[in-house]
Legacy VTK file of the C-alpha trace (Angstrom):
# vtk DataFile Version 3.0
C-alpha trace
ASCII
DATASET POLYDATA
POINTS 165 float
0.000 0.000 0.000
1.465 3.438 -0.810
1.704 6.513 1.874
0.612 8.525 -1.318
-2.801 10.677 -1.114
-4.981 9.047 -3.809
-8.274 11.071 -4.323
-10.560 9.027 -6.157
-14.509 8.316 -6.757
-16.081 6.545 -4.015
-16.862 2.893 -4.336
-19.785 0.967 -2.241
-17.036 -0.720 -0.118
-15.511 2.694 1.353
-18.677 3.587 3.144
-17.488 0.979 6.059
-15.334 3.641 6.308
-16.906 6.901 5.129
-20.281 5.938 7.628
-18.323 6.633 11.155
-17.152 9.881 9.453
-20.033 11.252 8.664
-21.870 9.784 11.994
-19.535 11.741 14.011
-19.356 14.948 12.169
-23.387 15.124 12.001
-23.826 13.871 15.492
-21.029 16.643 16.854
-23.825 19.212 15.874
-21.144 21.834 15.006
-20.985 22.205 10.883
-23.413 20.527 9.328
-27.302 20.705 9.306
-27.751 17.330 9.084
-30.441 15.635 11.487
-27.684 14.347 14.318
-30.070 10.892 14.508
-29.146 10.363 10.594
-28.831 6.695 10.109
-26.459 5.079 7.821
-28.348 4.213 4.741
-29.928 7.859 5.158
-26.306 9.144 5.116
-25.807 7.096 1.822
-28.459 8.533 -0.028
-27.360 12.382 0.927
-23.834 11.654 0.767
-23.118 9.250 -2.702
-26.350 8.677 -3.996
-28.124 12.159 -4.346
-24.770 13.937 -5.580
-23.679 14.077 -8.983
-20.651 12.340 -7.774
-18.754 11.335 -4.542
-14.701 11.476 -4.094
-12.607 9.574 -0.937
-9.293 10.975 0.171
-7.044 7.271 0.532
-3.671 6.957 1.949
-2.249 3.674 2.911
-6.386 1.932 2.687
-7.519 4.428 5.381
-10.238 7.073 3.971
-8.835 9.872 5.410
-11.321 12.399 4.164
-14.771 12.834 1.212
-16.577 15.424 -0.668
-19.300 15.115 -3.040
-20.344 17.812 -5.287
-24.103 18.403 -7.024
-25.757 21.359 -8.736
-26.712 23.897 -6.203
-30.203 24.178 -7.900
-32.517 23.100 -10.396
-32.893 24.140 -14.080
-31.644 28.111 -14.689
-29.462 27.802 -11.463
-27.381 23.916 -12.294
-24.400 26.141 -13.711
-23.204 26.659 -10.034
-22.153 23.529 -8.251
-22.297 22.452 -4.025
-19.868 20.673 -2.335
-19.787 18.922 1.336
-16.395 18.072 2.795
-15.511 15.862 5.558
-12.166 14.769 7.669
-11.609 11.709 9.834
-10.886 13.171 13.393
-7.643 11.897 13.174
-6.376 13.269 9.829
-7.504 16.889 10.389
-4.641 19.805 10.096
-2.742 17.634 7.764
-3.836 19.338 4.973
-6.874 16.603 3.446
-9.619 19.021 3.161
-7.519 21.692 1.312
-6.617 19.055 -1.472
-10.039 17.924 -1.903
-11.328 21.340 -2.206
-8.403 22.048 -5.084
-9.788 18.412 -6.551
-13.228 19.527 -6.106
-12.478 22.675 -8.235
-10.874 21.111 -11.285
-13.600 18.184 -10.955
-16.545 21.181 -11.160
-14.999 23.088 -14.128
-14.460 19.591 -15.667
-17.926 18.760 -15.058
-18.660 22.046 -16.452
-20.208 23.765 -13.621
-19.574 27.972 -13.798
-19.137 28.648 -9.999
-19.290 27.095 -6.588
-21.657 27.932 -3.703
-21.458 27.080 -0.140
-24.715 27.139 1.319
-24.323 27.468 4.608
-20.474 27.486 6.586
-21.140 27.858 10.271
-19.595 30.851 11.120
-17.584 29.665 13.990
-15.663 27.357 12.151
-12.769 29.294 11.872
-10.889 26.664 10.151
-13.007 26.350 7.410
-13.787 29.712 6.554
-10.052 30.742 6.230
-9.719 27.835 4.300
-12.354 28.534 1.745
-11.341 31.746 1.634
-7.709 30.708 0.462
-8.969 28.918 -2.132
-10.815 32.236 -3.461
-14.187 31.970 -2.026
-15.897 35.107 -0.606
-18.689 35.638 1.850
-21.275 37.044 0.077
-23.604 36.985 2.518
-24.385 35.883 6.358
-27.562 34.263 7.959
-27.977 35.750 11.416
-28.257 32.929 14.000
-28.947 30.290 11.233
-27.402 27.146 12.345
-27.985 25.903 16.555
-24.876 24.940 17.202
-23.822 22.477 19.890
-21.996 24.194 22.422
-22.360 27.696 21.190
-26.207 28.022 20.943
-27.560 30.114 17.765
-24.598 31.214 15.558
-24.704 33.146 12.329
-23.535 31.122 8.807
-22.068 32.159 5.712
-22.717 31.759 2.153
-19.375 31.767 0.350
-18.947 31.748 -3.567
-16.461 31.700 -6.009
-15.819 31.829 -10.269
-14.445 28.848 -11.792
-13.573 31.041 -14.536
LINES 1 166
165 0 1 2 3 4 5 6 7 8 9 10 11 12 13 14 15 16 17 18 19 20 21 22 23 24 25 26 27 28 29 30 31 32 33 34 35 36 37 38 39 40 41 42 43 44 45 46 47 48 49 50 51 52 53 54 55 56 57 58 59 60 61 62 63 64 65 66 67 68 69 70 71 72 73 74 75 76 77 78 79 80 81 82 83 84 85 86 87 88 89 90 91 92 93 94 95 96 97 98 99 100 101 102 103 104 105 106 107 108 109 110 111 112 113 114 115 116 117 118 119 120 121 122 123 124 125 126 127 128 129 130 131 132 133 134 135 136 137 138 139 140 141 142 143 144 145 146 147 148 149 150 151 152 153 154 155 156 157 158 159 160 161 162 163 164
């Protein structure tokens, strides 16, 4: 097995490993607004089958991290795409979610999507904020007291955007 970070479309067998991921993340209550009691084949359908495709971050035949990206809308709006990240606890701040956000951009303008949208970044995660925002996203706008966070009660979240031009 190689120590090499292998991004790559997610296959049926990875969600052994994707599930406890996502279970954590959406139970933690602290980024996404996803219902904490989600069960597993609930988390399937939002997280591979709904999306127009789903990508696993693989080093050494741990998933270390996954995105999936979809059109943000319907019809007139499909020409701006949505993505979802998420880390394993024990790979974060070793860089994962920054390379799948760069593979998430070249996979959108492949795909031919015109610009990306995050819906909704809770505000008091720092991390990922600055992080979109080095990869040339912008707040365009903020939802006052939008998300009920776990331990911090109502907080505001941002809507972030960027060209693929």
């Amino acid at each position: 097995m190689s120590d090499e970070l292998i991004i790559r479309t997610i296959e049926a067998a990875d969600f052994d490993q994707v599930w406890p991921i996502i279970r954590d993340v959406v139970q933690a209550q602290e980024t996404y607004a996803f219902d904490p009691n989600m069960d597993r084949e609930t988390a399937w359908k939002t997280w591979v089958e709904l999306p127009r495709a789903t990508f696993v971050a693989e080093q050494g035949g741990q998933i270390l991290g996954t995105y999936y990206i979809k059109a943000n809308a319907a019809g007139p709006g499909d020409h701006v795409c949505n993505c979802g990240y998420m880390t394993a606890p024990a790979a974060r701040g070793r860089g994962i979610a920054s390379r799948l956000c760069l593979h998430s951009l070249e996979v959108a303008r492949e795909m031919g999507f015109s610009a990306m949208q995050f819906n909704r970044v809770v505000a008091t995660n720092g991390i990922a904020v600055a992080l979109w925002q080095k990869h040339g996203f912008a707040i365009v706008g903020t939802l006052p007291k939008a998300y009920r966070h776990a331990r911090h009660g109502l907080v505001d979240c941002h809507v972030m955007f960027r060209s693929l031009a």
